[in-house]
Backbone bond lengths (Angstrom), bond angles and torsions (degrees), N, CA, C in turn:
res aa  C-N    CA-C-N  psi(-1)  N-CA   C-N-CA  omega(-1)  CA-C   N-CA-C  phi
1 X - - - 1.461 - - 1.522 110.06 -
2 X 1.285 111.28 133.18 1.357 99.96 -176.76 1.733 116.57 -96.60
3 X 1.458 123.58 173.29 1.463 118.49 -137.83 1.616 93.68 -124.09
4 X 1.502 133.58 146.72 0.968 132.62 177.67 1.845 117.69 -139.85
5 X 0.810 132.08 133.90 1.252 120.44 -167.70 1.434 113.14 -138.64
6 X 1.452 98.79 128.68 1.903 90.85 179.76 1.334 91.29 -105.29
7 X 1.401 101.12 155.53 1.186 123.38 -159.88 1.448 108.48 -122.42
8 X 1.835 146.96 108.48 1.159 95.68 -173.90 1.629 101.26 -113.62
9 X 1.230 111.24 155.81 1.512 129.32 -170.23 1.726 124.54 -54.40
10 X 0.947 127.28 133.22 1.446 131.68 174.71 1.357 115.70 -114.50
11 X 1.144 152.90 78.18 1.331 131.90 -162.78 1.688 94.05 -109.49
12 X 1.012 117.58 123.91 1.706 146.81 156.85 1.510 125.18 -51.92
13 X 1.430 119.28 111.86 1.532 95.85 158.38 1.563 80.38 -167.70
14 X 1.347 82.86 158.54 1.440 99.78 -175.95 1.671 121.88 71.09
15 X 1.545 119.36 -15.10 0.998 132.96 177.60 2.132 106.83 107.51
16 X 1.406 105.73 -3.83 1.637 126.04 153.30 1.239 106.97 -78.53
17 X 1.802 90.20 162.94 1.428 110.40 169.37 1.808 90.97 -96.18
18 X 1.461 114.11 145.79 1.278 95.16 157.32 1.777 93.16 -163.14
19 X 1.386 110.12 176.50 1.453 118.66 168.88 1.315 117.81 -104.80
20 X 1.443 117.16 141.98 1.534 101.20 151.69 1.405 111.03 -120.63
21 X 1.426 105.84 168.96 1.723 107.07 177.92 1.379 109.78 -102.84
22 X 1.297 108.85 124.31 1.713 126.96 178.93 1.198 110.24 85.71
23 X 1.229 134.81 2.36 1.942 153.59 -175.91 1.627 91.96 86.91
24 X 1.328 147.42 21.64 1.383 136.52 -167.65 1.746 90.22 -94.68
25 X 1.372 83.10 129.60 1.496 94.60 171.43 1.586 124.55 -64.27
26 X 1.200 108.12 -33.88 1.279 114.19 179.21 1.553 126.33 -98.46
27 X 1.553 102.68 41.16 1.323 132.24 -163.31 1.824 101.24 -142.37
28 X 0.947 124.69 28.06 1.532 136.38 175.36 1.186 123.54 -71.75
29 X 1.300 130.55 149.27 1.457 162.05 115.00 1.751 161.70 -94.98
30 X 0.986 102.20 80.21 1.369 97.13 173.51 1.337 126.28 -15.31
31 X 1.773 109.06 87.89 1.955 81.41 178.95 1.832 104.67 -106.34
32 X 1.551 138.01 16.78 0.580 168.98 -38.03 1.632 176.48 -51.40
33 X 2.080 109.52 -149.57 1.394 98.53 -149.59 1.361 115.39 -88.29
34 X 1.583 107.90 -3.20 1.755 119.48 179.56 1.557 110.39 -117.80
35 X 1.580 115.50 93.63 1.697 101.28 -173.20 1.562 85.54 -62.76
36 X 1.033 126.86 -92.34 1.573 128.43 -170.47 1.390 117.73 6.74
37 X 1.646 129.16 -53.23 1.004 119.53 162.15 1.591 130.44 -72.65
38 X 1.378 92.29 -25.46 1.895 97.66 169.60 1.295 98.19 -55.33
39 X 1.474 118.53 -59.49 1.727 104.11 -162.72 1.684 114.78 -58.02
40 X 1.254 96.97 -54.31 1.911 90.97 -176.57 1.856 108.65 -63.29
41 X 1.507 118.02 8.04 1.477 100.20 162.63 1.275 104.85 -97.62
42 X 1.389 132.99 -40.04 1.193 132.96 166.65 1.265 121.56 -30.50
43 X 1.676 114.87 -55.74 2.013 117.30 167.54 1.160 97.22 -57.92
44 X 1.603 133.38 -61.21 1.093 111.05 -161.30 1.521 125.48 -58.38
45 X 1.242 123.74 -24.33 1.713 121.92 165.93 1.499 111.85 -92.40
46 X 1.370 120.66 23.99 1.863 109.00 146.58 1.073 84.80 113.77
47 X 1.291 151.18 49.07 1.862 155.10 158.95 1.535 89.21 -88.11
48 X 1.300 107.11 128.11 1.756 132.81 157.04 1.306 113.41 -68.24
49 X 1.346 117.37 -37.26 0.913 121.27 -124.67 1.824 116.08 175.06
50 X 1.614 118.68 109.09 1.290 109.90 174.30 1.488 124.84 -100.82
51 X 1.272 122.71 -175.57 1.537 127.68 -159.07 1.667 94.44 -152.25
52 X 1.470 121.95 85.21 1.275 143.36 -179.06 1.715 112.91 -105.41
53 X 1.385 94.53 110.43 1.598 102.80 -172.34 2.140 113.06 -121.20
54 X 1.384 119.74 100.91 0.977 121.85 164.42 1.577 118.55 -46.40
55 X 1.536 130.80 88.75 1.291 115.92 136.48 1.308 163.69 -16.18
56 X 1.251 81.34 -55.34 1.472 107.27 155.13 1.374 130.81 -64.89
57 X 1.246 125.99 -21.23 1.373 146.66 -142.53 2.244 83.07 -115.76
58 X 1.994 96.95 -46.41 1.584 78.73 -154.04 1.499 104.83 -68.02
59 X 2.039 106.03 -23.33 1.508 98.75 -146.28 1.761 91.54 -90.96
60 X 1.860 130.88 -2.03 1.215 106.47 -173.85 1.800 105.57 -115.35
61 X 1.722 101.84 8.01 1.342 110.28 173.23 1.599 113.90 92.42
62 X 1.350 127.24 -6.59 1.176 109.29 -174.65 1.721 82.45 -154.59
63 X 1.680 125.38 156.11 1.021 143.09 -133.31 2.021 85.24 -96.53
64 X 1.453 112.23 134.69 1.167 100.32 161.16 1.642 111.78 -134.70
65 X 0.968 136.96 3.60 1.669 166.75 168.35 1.465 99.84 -66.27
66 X 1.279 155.02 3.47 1.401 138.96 -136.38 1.697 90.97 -122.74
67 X 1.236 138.36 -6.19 1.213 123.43 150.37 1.595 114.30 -88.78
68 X 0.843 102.90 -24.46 2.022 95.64 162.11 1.393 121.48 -72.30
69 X 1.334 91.45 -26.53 1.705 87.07 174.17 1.500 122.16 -86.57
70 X 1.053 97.73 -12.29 1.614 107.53 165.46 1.320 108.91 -86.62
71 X 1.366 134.50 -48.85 1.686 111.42 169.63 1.722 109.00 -56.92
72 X 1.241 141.05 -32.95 1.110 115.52 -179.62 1.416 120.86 -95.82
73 X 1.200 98.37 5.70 2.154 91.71 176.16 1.561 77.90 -88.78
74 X 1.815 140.59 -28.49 1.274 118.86 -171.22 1.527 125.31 -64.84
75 X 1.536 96.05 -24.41 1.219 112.57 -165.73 1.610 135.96 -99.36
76 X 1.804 99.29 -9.75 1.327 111.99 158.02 1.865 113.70 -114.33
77 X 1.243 118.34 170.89 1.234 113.63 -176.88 1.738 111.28 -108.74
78 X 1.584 105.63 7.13 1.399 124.96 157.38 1.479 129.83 -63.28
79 X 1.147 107.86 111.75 1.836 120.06 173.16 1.955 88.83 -28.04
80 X 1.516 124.64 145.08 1.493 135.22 149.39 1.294 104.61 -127.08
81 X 1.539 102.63 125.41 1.287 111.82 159.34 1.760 104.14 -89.91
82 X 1.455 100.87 153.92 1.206 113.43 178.62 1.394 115.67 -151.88
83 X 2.026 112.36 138.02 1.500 126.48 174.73 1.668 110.05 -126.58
84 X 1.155 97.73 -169.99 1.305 119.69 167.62 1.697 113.38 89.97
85 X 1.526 102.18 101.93 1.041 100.65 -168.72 1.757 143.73 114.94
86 X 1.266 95.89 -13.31 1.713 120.42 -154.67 1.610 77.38 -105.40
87 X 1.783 98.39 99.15 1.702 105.47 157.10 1.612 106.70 -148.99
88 X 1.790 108.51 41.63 1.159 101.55 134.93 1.470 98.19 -156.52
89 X 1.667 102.73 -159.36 1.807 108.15 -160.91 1.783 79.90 -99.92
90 X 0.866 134.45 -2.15 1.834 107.17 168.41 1.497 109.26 -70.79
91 X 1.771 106.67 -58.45 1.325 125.84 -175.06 1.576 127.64 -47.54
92 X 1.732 101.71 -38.27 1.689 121.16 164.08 1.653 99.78 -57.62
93 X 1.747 110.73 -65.21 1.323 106.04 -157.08 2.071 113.70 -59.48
94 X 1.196 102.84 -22.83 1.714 120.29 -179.53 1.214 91.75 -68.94
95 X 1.459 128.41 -59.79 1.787 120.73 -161.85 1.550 99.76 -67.28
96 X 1.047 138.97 -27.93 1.461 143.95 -169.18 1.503 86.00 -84.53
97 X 1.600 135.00 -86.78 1.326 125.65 173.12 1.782 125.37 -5.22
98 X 1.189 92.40 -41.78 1.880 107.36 -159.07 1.807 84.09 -96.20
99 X 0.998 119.13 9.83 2.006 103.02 167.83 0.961 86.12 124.82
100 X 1.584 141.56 -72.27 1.492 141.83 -123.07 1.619 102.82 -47.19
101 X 1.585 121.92 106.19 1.039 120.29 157.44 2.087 134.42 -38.53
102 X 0.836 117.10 -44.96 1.893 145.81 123.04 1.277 146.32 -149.76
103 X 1.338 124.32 160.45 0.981 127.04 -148.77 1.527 99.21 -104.96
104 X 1.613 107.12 155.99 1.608 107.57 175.69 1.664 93.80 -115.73
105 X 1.442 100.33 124.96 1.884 103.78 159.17 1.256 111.09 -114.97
106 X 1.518 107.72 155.63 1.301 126.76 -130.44 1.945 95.70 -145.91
107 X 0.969 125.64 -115.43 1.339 132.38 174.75 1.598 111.25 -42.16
108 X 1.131 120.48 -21.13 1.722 123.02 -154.80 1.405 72.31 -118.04
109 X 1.030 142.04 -18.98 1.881 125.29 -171.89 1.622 95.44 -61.96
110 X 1.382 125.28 -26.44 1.239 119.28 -159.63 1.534 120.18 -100.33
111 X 1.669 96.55 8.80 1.383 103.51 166.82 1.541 103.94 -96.29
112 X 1.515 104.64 114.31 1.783 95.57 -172.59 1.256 129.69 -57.83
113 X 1.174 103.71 -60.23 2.263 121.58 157.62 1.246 113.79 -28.43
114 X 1.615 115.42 -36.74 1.642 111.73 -176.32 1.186 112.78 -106.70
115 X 1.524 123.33 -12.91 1.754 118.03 170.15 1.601 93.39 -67.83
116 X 1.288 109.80 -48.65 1.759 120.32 -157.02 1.615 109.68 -63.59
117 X 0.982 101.29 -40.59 2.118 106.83 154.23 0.967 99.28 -28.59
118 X 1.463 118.30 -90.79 1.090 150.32 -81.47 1.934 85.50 -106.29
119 X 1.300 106.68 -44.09 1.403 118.69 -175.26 1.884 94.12 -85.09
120 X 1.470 131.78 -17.30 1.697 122.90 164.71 1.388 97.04 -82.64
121 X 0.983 124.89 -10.38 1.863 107.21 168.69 1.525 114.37 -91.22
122 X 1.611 100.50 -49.38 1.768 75.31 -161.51 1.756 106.68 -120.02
123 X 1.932 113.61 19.76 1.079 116.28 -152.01 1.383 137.67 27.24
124 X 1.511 101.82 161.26 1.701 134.44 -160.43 1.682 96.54 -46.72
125 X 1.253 123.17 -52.91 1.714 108.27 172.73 0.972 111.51 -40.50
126 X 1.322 135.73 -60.53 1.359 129.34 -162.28 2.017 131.45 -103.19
127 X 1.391 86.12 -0.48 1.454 106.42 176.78 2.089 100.81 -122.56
128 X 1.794 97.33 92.47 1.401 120.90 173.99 1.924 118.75 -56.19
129 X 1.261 131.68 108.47 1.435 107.07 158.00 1.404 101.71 -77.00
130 X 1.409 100.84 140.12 1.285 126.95 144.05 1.873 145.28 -115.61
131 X 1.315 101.93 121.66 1.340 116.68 -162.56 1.481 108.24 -108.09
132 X 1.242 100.45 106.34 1.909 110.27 168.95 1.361 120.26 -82.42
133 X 0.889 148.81 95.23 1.628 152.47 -155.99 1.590 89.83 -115.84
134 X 1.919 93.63 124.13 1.330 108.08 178.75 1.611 87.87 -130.11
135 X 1.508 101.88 85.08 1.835 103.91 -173.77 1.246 101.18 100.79
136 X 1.461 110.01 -141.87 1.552 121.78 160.45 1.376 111.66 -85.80
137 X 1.118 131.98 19.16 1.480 133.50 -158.41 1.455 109.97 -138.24
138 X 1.816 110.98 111.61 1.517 121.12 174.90 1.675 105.34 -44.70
139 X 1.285 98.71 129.01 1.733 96.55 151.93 1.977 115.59 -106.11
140 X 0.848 61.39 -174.58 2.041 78.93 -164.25 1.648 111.30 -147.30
141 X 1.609 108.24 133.30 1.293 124.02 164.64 1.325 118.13 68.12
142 X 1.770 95.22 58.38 1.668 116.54 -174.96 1.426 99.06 65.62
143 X 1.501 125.64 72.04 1.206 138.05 177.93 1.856 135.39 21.03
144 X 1.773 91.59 14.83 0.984 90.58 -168.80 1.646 120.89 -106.73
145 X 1.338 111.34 25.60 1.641 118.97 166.02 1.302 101.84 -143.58
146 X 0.855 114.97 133.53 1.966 137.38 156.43 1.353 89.67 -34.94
147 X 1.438 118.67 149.31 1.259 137.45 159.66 1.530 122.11 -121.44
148 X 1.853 107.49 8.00 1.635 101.00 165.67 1.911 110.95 82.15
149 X 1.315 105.26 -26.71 1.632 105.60 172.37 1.522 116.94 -102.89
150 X 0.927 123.53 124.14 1.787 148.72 126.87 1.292 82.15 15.71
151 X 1.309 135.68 136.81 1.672 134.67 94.76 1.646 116.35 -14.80
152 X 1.172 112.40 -67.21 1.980 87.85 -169.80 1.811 111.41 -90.23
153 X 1.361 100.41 1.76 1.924 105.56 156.58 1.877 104.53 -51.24
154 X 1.280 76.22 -80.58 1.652 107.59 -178.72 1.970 109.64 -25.37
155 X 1.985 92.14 -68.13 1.455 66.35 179.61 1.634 129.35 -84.36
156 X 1.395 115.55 -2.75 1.476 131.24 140.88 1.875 104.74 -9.59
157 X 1.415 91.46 -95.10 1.316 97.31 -174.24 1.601 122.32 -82.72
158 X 1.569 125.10 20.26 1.292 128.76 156.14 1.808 98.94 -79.79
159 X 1.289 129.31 -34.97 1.579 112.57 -164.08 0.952 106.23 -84.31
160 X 1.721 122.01 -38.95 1.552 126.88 -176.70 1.772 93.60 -57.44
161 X 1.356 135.78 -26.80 1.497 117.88 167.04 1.388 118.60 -81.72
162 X 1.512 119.26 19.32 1.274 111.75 177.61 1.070 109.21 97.40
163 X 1.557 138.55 -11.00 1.845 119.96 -172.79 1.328 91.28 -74.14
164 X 1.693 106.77 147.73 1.310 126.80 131.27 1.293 135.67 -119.47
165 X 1.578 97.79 31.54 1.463 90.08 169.05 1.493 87.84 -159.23
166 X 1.715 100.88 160.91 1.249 100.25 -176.10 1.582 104.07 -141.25
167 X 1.637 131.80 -177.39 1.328 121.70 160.31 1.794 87.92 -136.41
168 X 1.625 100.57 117.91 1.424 95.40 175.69 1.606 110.11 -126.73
169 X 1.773 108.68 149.68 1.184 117.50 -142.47 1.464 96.58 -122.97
170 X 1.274 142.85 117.45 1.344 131.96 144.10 1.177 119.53 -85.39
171 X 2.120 103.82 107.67 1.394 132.53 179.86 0.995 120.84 -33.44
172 X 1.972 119.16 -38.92 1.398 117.27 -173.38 1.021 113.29 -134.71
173 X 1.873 105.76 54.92 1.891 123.93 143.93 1.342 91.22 -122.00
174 X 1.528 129.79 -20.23 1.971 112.82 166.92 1.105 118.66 -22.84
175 X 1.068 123.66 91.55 1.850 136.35 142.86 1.856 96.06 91.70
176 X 1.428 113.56 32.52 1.299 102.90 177.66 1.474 113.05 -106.15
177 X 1.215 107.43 9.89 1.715 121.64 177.21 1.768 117.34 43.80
178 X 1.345 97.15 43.65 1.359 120.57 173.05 1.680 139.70 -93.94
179 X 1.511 96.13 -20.48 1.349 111.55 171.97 1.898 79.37 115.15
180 X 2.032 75.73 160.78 1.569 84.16 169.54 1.683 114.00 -103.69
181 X 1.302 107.99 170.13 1.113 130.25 167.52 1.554 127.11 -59.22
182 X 1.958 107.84 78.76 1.181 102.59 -159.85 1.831 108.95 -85.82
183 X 1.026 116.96 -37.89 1.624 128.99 165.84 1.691 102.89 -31.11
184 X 1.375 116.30 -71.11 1.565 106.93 -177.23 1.206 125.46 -91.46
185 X 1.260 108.91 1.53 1.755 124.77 147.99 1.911 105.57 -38.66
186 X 1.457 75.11 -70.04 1.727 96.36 -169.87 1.397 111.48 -42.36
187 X 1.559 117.82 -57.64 0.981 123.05 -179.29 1.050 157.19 -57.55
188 X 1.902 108.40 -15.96 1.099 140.86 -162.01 1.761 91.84 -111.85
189 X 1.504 117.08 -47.22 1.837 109.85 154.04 1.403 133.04 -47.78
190 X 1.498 115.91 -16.89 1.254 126.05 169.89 1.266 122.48 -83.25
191 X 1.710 103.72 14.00 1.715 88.93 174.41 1.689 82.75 -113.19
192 X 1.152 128.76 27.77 1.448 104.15 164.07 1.271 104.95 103.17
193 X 1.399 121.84 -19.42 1.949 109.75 172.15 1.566 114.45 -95.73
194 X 1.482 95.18 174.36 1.351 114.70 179.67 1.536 104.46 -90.19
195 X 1.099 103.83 118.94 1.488 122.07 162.04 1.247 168.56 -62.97
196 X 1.004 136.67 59.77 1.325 119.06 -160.19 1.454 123.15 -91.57
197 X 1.115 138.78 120.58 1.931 152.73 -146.45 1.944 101.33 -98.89
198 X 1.185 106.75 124.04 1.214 99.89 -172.81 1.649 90.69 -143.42
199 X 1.380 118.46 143.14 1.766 115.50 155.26 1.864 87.03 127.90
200 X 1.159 137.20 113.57 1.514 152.67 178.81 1.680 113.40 62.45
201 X 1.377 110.23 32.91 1.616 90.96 177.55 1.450 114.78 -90.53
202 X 1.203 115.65 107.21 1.441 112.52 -164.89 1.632 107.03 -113.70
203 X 1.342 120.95 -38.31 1.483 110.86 -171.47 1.385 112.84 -115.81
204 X 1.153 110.52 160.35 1.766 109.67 -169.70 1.123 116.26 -68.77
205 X 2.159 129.38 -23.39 1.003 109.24 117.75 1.854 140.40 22.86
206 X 1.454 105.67 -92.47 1.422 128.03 -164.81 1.510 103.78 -82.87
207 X 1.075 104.94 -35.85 1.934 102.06 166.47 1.202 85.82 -70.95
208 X 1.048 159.07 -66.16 1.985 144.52 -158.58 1.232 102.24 -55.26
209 X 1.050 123.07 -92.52 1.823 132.34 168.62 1.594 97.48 9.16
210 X 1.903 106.50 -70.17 1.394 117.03 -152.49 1.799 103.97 -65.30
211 X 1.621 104.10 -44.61 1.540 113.76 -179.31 1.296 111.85 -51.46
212 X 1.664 111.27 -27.53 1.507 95.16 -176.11 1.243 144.78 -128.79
213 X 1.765 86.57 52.19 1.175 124.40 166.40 1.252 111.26 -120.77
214 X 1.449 132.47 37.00 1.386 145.04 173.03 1.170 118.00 -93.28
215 X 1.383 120.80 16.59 1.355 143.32 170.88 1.082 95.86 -101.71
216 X 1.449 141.72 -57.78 1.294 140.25 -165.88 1.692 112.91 -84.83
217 X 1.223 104.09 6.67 1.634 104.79 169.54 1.868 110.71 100.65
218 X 1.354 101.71 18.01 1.893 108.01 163.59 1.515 95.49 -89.95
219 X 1.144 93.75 119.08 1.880 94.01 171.78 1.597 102.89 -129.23
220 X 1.234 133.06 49.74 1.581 135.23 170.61 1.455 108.16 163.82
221 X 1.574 107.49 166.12 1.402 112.75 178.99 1.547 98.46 -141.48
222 X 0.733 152.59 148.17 1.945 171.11 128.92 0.882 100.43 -52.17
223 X 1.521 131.23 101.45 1.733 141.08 127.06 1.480 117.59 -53.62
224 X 1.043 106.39 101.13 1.885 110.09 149.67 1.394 123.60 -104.16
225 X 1.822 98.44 -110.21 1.723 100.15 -157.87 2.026 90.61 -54.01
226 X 1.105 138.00 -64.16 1.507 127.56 -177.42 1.427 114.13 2.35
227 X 1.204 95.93 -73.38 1.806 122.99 -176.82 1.150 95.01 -47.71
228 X 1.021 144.61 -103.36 1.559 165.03 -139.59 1.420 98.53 -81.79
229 X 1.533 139.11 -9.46 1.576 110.15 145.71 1.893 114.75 -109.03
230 X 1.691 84.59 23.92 1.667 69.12 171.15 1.872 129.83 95.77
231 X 1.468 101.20 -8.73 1.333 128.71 -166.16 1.626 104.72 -69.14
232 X 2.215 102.46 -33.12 1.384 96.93 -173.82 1.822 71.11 -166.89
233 X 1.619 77.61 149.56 1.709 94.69 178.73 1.650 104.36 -102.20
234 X 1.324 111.85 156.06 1.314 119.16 -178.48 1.493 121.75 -53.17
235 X 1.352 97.32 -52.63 2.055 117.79 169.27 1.436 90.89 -43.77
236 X 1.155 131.74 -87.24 1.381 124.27 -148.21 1.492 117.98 -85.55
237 X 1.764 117.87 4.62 1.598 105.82 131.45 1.521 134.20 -48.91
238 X 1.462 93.26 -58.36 1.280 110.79 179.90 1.561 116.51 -46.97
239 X 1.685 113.69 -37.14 1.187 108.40 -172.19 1.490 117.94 -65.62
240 X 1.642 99.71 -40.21 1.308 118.88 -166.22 1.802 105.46 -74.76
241 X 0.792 120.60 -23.13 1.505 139.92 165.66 1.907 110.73 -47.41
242 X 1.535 93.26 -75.98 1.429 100.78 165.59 1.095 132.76 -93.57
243 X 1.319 116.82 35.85 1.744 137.99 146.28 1.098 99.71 -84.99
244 X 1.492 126.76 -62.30 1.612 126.42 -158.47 1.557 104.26 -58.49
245 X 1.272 120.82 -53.90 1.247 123.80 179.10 1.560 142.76 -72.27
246 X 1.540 86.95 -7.41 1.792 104.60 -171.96 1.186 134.11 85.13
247 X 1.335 106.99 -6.44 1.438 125.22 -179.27 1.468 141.55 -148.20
248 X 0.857 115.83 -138.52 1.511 114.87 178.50 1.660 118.73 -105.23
249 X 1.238 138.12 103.59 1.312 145.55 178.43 1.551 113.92 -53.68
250 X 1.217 116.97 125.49 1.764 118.46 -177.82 1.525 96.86 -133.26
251 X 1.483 112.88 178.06 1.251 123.32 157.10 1.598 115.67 -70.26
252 X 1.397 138.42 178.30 1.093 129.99 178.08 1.725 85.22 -115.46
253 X 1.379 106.67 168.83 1.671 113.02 -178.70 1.531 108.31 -51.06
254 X 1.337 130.90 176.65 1.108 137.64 -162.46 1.689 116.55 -143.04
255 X 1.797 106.80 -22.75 1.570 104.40 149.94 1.504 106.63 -153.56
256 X 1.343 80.43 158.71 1.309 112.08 -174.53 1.776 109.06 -37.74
């Protein structure tokens, strides 16, 4: 049976939980003032599994969130994945130190030599590609410059480094409560990785859509602004999740 997991989102800055729309910084919200307690309400209503992203980390390049992320990987008994920021092997090996069950890289995925480390040290479970698609076109460095590569370049040369798994984001369905991006969902599962779909999933709907393509290698979805204004409750992702699939939604392993 194959496995699907919603995930719902934490993104950090400032030492808040908050959203932005389209990753623009100057497009913010407070959704709130204790991530720590956001996360343990999240387990407590049926989270597998969280999706913790330093802001701070993406827009100044190097991780600064990593004692918060250690009170909350302390504080739930949920696998956290965690990004933002991780563009070298100290900064990966510290976020892994500080709890992070694995990590998603993002801008540094596209240094080939250093994703490809990076996945001979601590393997593909636990070392995430991540792909920001602004169009057909990767962005870079908290989504806010073009990086000149294709989406299916990119994940081209993310597998030839060994990823099999990825969390990929279309930049401009972020927090616009539009639905996600099921076409380059698809497409980016067709090279053979595991997936996770992030950027407009707002209705249980769109968690269905996403679940049921978990045959074809979507294995998760990212809840944000949805969640946190109320658009769709966590319970009845989850439900709609393991309807589509027949079963019961888990995390997938976490190392190699």
């Amino acid at each position: 049976m194959s496995e699907f997991v919603v995930y719902p989102a934490i993104d950090l800055r400032g030492g808040e939980c908050v959203r932005l729309i389209q990753g623009d910084p100057d497009r913010q919200e407070v959704v709130a003032a204790d991530p720590v307690a956001t996360a343990c309400r999240w387990v407590a209503e049926g989270a597998a599994a969280l999706h913790v992203v330093d802001l701070d980390g993406a827009f100044g390049g190097r991780p600064v969130q990593l004692p918060l992320l250690e009170r909350i990987a302390r504080a739930v008994p949920a696998p956290v994945r965690f990004g933002g920021g991780l563009r070298s092997e100290a900064d990966v090996a510290a976020a892994l130190e500080a709890g992070a069950s694995s990590v998603v890289i993002g801008t540094a995925a596209l240094q080939e030599g250093f994703f490809r480390g990076l996945i001979a040290r601590w393997g593909p479970k636990r070392i995430i590609a991540g792909v920001d698609a602004r169009g057909d076109e990767v962005a870079i460095a908290g989504w806010r410059q073009g990086s000149g590569v294709q989406v299916q370049e990119a994940v081209r040369r993310l597998v030839a480094c060994g990823a099999t798994h990825m969390v990929f984001t279309q930049v401009r369905r972020d927090g616009m409560l539009a639905g996600p991006d099921l076409d380059g969902v698809r497409r980016v599962a067709a090279a053979g990785l595991a997936v996770v779909a992030s950027g407009g999933v707002t209705t249980e709907a769109d968690v269905t859509a996403l679940a049921a393509l978990a045959g074809s290698g979507v294995c998760g979805a990212i809840l944000g602004r949805a969640l946190y204004a109320g658009r769709i409750t966590l319970p009845a992702a989850i439900r709609a999740a393991r309807s589509a699939v027949g079963g019961t939604s888990r995390p997938a392993p976490t190392s190699s």
